[in-house]
C-alpha positions as CSV (number, residue, x, y, z in Angstrom):
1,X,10.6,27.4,-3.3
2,X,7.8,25.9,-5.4
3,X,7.9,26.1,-8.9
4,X,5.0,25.2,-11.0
5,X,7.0,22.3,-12.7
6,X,7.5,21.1,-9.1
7,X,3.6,21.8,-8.2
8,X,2.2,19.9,-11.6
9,X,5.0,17.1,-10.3
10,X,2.8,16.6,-7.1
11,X,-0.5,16.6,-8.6
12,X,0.9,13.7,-11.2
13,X,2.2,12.0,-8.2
14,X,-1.1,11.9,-6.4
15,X,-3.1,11.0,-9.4
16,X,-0.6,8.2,-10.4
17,X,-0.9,7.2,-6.4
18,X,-4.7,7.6,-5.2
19,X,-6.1,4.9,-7.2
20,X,-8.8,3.0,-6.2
21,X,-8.0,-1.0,-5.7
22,X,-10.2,-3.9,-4.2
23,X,-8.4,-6.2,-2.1
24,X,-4.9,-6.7,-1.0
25,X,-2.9,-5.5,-4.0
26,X,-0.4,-8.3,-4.3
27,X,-2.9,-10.9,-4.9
28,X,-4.7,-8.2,-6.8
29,X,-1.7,-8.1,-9.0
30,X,-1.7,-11.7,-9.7
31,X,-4.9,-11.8,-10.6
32,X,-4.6,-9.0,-13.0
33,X,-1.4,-10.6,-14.5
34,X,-3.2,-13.9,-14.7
35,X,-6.6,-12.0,-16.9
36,X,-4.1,-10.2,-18.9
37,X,-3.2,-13.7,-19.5
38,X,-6.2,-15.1,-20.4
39,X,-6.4,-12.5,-23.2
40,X,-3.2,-12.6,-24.6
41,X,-3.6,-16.6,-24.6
42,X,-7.3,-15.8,-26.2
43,X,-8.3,-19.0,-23.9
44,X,-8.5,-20.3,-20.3
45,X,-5.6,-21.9,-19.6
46,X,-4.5,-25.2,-19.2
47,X,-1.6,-25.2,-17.4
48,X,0.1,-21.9,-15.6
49,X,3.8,-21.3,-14.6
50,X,4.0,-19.0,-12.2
51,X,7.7,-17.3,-11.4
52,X,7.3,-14.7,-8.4
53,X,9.9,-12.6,-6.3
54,X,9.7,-13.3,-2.8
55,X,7.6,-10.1,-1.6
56,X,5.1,-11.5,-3.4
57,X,5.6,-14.6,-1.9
58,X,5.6,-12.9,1.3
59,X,2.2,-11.0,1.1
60,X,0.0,-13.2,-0.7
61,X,0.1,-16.0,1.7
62,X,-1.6,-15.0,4.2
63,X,-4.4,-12.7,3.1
64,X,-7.9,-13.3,1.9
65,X,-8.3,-12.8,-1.9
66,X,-12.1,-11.0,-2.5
67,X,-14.7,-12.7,-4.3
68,X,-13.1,-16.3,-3.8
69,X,-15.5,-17.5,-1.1
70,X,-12.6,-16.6,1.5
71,X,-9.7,-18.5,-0.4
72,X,-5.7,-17.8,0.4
73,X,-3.0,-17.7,-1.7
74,X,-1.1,-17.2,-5.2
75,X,-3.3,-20.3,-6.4
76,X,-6.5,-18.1,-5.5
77,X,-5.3,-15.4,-6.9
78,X,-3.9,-16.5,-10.6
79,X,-7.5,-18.7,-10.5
80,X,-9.9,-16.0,-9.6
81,X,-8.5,-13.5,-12.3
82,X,-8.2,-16.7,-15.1
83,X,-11.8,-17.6,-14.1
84,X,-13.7,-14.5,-13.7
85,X,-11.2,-11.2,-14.0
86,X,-11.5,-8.1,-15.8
87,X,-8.4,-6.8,-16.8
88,X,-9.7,-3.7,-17.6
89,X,-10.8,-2.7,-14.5
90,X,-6.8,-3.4,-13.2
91,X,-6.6,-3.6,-9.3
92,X,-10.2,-4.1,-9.4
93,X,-10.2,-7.1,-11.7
94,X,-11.8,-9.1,-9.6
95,X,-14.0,-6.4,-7.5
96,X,-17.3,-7.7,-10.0
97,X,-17.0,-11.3,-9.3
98,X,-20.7,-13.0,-8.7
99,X,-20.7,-15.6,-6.1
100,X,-22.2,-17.8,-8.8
101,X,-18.1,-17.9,-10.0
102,X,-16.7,-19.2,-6.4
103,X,-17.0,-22.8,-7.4
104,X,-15.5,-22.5,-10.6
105,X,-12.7,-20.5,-9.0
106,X,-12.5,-23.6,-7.1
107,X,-12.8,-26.3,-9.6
108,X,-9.5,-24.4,-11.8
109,X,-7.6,-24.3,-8.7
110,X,-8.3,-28.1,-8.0
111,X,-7.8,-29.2,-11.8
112,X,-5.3,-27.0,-13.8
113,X,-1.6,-26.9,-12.5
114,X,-0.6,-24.3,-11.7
115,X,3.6,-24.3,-10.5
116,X,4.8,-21.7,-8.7
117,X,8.5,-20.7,-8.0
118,X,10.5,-17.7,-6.0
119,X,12.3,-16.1,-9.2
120,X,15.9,-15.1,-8.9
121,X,15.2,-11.5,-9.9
122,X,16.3,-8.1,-8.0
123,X,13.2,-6.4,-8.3
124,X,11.2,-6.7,-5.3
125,X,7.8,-6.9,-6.9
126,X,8.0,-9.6,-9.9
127,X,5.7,-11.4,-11.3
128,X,5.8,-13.5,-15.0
129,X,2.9,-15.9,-15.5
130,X,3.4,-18.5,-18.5
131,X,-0.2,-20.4,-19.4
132,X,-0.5,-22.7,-22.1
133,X,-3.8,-23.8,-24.0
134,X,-4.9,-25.4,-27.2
135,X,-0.9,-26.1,-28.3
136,X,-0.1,-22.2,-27.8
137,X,2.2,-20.6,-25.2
138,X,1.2,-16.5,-23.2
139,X,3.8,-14.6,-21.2
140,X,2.9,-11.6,-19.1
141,X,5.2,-10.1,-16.7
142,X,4.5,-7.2,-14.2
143,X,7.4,-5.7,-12.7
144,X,8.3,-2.6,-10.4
145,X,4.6,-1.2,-9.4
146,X,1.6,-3.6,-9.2
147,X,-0.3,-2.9,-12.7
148,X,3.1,-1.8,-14.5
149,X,3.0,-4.7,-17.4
150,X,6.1,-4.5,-18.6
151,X,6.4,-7.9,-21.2
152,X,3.5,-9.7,-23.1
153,X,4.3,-12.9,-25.5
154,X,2.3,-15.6,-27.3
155,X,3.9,-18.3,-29.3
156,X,7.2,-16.7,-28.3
157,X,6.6,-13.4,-30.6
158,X,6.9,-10.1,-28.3
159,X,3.8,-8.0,-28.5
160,X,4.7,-5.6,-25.6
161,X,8.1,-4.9,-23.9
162,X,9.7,-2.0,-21.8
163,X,13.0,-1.2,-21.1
164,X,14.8,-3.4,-17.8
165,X,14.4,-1.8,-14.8
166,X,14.5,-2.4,-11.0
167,X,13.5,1.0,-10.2
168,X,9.6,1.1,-8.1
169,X,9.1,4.6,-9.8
170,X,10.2,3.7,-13.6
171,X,6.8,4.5,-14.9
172,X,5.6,7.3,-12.8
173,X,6.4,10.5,-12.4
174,X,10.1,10.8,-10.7
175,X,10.0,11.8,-7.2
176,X,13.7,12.8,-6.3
177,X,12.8,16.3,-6.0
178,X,10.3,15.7,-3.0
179,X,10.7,18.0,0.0
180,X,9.1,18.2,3.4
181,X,8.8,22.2,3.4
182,X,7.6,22.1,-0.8
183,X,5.0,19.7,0.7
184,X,3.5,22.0,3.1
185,X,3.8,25.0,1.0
186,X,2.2,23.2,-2.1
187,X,-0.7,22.3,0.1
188,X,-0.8,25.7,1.8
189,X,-1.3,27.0,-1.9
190,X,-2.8,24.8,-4.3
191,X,-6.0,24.7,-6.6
192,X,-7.4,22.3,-4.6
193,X,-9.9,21.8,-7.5
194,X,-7.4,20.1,-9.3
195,X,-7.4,17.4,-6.3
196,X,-10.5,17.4,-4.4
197,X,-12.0,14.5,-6.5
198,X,-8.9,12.0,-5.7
199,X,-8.9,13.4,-1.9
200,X,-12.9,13.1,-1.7
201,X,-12.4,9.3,-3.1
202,X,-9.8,8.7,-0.7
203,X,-11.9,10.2,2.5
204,X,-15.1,8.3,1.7
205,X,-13.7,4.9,0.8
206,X,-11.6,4.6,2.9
207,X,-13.8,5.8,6.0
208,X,-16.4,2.7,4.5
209,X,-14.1,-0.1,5.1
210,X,-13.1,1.4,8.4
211,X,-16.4,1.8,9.8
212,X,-17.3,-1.9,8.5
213,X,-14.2,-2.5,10.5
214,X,-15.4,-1.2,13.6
215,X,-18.9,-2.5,13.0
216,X,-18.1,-6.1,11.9
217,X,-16.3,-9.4,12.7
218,X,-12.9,-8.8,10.5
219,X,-9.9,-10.9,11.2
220,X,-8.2,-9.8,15.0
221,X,-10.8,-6.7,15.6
222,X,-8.3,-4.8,16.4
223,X,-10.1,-1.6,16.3
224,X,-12.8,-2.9,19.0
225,X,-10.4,-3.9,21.4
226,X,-8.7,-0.3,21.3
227,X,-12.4,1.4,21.6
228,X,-13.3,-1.1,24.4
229,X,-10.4,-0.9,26.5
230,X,-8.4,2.6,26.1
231,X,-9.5,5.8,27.4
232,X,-12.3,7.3,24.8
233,X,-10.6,10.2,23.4
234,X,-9.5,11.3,19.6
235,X,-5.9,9.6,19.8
236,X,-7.9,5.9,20.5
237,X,-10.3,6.7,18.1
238,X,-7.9,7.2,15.4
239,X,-5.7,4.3,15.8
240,X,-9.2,2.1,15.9
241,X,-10.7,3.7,12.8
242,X,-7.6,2.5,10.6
243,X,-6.7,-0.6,12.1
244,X,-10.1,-1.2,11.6
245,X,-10.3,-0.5,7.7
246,X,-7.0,-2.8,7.7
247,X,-8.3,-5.9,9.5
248,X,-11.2,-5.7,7.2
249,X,-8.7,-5.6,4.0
250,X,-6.8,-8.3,4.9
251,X,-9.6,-10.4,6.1
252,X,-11.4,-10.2,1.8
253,X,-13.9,-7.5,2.7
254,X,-15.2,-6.4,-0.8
255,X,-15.4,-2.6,-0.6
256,X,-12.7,-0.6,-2.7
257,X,-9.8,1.1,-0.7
258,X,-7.9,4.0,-2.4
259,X,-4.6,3.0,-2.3
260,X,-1.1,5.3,-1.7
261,X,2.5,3.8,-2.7
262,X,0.7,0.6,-4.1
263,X,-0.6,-0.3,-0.6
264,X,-4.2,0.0,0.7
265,X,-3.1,-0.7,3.7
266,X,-0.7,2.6,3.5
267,X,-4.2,4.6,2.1
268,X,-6.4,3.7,4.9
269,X,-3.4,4.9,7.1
270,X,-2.7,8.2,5.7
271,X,-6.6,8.9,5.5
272,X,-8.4,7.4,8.4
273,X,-6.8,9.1,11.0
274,X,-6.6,12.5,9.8
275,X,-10.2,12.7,8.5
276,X,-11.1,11.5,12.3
277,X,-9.2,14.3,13.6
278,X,-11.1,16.4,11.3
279,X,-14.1,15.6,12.5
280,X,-13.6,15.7,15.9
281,X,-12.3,19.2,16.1
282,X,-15.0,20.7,13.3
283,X,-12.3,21.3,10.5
284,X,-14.3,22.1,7.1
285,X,-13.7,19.8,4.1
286,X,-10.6,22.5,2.8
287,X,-8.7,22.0,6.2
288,X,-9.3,18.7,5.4
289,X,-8.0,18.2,1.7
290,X,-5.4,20.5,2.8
291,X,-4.0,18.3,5.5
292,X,-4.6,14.8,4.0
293,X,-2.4,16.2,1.2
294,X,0.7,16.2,3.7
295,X,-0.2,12.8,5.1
296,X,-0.7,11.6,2.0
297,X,2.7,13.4,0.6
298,X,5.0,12.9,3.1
299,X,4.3,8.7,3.3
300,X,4.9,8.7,-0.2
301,X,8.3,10.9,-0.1
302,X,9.3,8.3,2.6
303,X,8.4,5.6,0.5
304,X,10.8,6.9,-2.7
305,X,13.4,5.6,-1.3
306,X,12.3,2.8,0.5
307,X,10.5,1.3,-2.6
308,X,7.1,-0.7,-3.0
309,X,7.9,-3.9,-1.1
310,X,10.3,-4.3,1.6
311,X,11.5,-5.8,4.8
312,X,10.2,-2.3,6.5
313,X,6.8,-2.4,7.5
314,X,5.0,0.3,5.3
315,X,2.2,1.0,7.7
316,X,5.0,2.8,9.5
317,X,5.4,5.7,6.5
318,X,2.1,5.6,6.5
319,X,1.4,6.4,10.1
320,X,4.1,9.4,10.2
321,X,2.5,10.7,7.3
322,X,-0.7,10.5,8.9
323,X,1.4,12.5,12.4
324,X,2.4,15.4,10.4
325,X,-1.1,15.8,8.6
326,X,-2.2,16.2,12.1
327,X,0.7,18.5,12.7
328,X,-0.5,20.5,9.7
329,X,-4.3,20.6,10.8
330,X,-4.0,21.7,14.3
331,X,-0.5,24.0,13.9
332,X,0.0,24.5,9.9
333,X,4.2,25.3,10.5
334,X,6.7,23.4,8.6
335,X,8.5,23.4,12.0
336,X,5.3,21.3,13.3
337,X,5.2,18.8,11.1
338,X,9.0,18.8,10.0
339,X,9.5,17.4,14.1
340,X,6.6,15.7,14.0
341,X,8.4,13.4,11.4
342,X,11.7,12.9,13.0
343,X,10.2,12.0,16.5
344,X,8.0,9.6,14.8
345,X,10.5,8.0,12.5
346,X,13.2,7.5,15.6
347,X,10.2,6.1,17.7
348,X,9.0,3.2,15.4
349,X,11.4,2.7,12.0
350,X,12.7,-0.9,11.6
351,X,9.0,-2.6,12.1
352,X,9.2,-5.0,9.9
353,X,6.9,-6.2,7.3
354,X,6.1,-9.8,7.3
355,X,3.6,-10.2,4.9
356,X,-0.1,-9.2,4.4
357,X,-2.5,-10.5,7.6
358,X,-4.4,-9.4,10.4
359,X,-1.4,-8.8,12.2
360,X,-0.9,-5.6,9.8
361,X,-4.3,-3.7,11.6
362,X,-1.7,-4.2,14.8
363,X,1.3,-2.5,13.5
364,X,-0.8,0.6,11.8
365,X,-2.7,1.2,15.3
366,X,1.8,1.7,16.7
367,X,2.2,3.9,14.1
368,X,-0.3,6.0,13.9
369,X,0.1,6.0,18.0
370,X,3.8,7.5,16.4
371,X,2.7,9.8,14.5
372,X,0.3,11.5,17.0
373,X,3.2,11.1,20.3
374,X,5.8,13.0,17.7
375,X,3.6,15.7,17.1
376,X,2.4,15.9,21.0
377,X,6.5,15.7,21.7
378,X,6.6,18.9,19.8
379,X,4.1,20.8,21.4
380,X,5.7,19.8,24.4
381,X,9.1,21.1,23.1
382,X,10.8,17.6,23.1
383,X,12.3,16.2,20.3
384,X,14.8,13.6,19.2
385,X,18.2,14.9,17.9
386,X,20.6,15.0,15.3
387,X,23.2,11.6,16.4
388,X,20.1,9.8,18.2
389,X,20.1,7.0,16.3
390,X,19.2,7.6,12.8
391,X,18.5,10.8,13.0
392,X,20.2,13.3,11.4
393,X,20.2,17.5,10.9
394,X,17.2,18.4,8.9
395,X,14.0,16.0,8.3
396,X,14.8,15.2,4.7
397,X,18.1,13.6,5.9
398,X,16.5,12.0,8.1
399,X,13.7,10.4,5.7
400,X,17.0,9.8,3.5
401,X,18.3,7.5,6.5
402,X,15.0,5.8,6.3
403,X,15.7,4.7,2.9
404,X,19.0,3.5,3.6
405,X,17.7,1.9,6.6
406,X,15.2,-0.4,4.8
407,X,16.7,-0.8,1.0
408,X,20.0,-1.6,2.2
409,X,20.1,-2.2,5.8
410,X,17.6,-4.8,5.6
411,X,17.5,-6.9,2.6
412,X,19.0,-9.5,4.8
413,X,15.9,-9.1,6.9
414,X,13.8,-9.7,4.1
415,X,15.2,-12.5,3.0
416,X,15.1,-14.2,6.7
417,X,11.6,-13.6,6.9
418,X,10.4,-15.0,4.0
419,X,12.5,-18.3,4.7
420,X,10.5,-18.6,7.9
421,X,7.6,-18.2,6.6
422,X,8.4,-20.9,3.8
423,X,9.7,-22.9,5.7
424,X,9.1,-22.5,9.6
425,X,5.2,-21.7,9.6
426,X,2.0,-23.5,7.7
C-alpha cells in the first residue's frame, strides 16, 4: 500500500530525474566538469589531464557535442565547456554557446594539451579533470550521476569533498522501495499539481526534437524510413517519433531534451511514444500525465539496479517503460502493465549498449516495438512465464533479474566493448 513517505519518495524521484539537459549527457558532463574547472582554476587553462572511466570513454566518442560546429569527442567536450561553458546552467552549460565561440573552441583544442586516460576506478561514470594555469594546479571530479561533483581542489587544498561511493543513487533520493503495483496506484492517485510542470516539460520538449527528427536530416533518419516503409498505423508512428528525437540528439541538434535516469535518450523514450498514443486515441492531458508517470516510473525502477552506465542498452528500460504507460492508458490494471513488463523484458534484455551514435535511434525503435508487442501479448492472453529465461514469479523479480543481468552478468561485456571500440574501430 502507498504511504505518504512512499508517495513524497516518488515525486523527489521524478524531480531529481526530469531535468532538462542539452546534448548527449556524457559529453555534457565533461564539459560541465571542465567550466567547473575554469572557475575553481580562476583562469582558462593551460594544460588539462583528463582521467575518465570507460563508459565515458564509451559514449563520448561517437556523438556530436552541441554548439561545437559538429565536433566529436572528450577533446570537444572538456574545450567547449573551458572556452564558452556556464557551469551554472549544469547539463546545459553549453546550450548558450554563439557560433561566434566555434573557432575558439577550435583553436583550444588544437593548442592546449589536453591528456586523456581510462581511470582504474569502479564507478562506471568517473570523471576527474586536473588543469593547470599561471603556476597553479584545479581538480574537479564528478562521480556516480552526471552533475554529482563530488571533489574540487586548487593548489592541492580541498575546497569540496563527499564521502566515497560507487553507488549511481548516492545523492538522490534512495529508490529500494520502488514497486510496480505502488507505481500504478501512486499515479492512479496523486496531486498531479505537484507534477504537471516536470511532465508538461517533459511532453513538449521532448516532442520538439522528435518532430525536428522526423522533419530534418539527423544522423541514420531512422524515423523516416519507419514512416516510409511500415504500415501507417499508431505502433509505426511511435517507434518513428522517438527514434526520431534520438537521431537528432546524437547527431548535436541544439534543442533541450528532458532527461530520465541521466539519459535523454531514455526521456525521449519514455515520453515520445506514450504522448503519441495519447493523441491518437483523444486521451486529455490527465490521462496523459497519468500514464507518462508509469513510463516514466517504471524505466527508472529498472534502472536502480542496473545503474547509470552499463553494458545494457538503456533505451531498452526505457522502451518497457514506455509498454506499460501504454498498458496503463488503454487498460489502467496493474495486471496490464505488470505483463506488459515481463513480456517485454524476456523479448529484448541483453541489447547492448555500445556507446552514444545514431545507431542508438535503431535500438529505441526495437524497444519500444517491445513494449507495445508485451502489452498486445497480454490482450491476447499470452505471456512469458516464470523459468522462461529470466523470468521469474512476480514482475519485481523479474526487474530484479534485470539488474543482475546487466550489473553483474555483463561487466565482462562492457569491458569487451569498449576494447573494440579503442582499439578495433576509428
Amino acid at each position: 500500500m502507498l504511504t505518504e513517505n512512499m508517495k513524497n519518495a516518488y515525486i523527489s524521484i521524478l524531480r531529481e530525474e526530469l531535468v532538462p539537459a542539452t546534448g548527449c549527457t556524457e559529453p555534457i558532463a565533461l564539459a560541465y566538469c571542465a567550466a567547473r574547472l575554469r572557475q575553481v582554476l580562476g583562469a582558462v587553462p593551460e594544460r588539462i589531464e583528463a582521467r575518465v572511466s570507460g563508459n565515458i570513454i564509451k559514449n563520448v566518442k561517437s556523438v556530436v557535442v552541441p554548439n561545437t560546429g559538429g565536433k566529436k569527442g572528450i577533446k570537444a567536450a572538456i574545450a567547449a565547456g573551458v572556452v564558452a561553458g556556464d557551469a551554472e546552467l549544469r547539463l546545459q552549460v553549453i546550450a548558450c554557446v554563439p557560433e561566434k565561440k566555434h573557432p575558439e573552441i577550435e583553436r583550444y583544442m588544437e593548442r592546449v594539451p589536453i591528456d586523456i586516460a581510462c581511470a582504474e576506478t569502479s564507478r562506471l561514470l568517473d570523471i576527474c579533470l586536473t588543469g593547470r594555469a599561471g603556476g597553479h594546479r584545479a581538480l574537479v571530479q564528478i562521480a556516480n550521476s552526471h552533475s554529482n561533483i563530488v571533489r574540487e581542489e586548487l593548489d592541492g587544498r580541498v575546497l569540496l569533498e563527499k564521502p566515497a561511493s560507487d553507488s549511481p543513487d548516492d545523492s538522490m533520493t534512495d529508490r529500494g522501495f520502488m514497486r510496480v503495483e505502488d507505481i500504478i496506484e501512486f499515479a492512479d492517485t496523486v496531486d498531479l499539481s505537484e507534477v504537471e510542470c516536470l511532465l508538461e516539460q517533459q511532453v513538449s520538449c521532448n516532442t520538439a526534437i522528435a518532430r525536428e527528427g522526423i522533419e530534418g536530416e539527423w544522423g541514420a533518419n531512422i524515423g523516416s524510413v519507419l514512416l516510409e516503409n511500415y504500415p501507417e498505423d499508431i505502433k509505426t508512428e511511435a517507434k518513428a517519433w522517438a527514434a526520431a528525437g534520438s537521431d537528432a540528439r546524437m547527431s548535436g541538434c541544439e534543442l533541450p531534451v528532458v532527461i530520465l535516469s541521466g539519459s535523454g535518450n531514455q526521456g525521449i523514450t519514455a515520453s515520445v511514444p506514450v504522448a503519441k498514443y495519447a493523441e491518437h486515441y483523444g486521451f486529455d492531458r490527465e490521462k496523459l500525465y497519468r500514464s507518462l508517470l508509469v513510463s516514466d516510473l517504471v524505466t527508472i525502477q529498472q534502472k536502480s539496479g542496473i545503474g547509470r552506465l552499463s553494458a545494457y542498452c538503456g533505451a531498452v528500460s526505457a522502451g518497457v517503460g514506455a509498454g506499460a504507460g501504454i498498458a496503463y492508458m488503454l487498460d489502467g490494471s496493474f495486471t496490464a502493465v505488470a505483463h506488459t513488463i515481463v513480456n517485454a523484458v524476456a523479448i529484448i534484455s541483453g541489447t547492448i549498449c555500445d556507446g552514444a551514435k545514431p545507431s542508438c535511434a535503431a535500438k529505441i525503435a526495437a524497444s519500444v516495438d517491445a513494449g507495445i508487442l508485451g502489452y498486445h501479448m497480454y490482450k491476447a492472453s499470452q505471456e512469458f512465464k516464470s523459468g522462461d529465461g529470466i523470468v521469474t514469479h512476480g514482475v519485481d523479480d523479474t526487474i530484479a533479474n534485470i539488474g543482475m543481468l546487466a550489473k553483474e552478468g555483463m561487466c565482462e561485456t562492457d569491458k569487451t566493448i569498449l576494447r573494440i571500440m579503442t582499439e578495433r574501430c576509428d
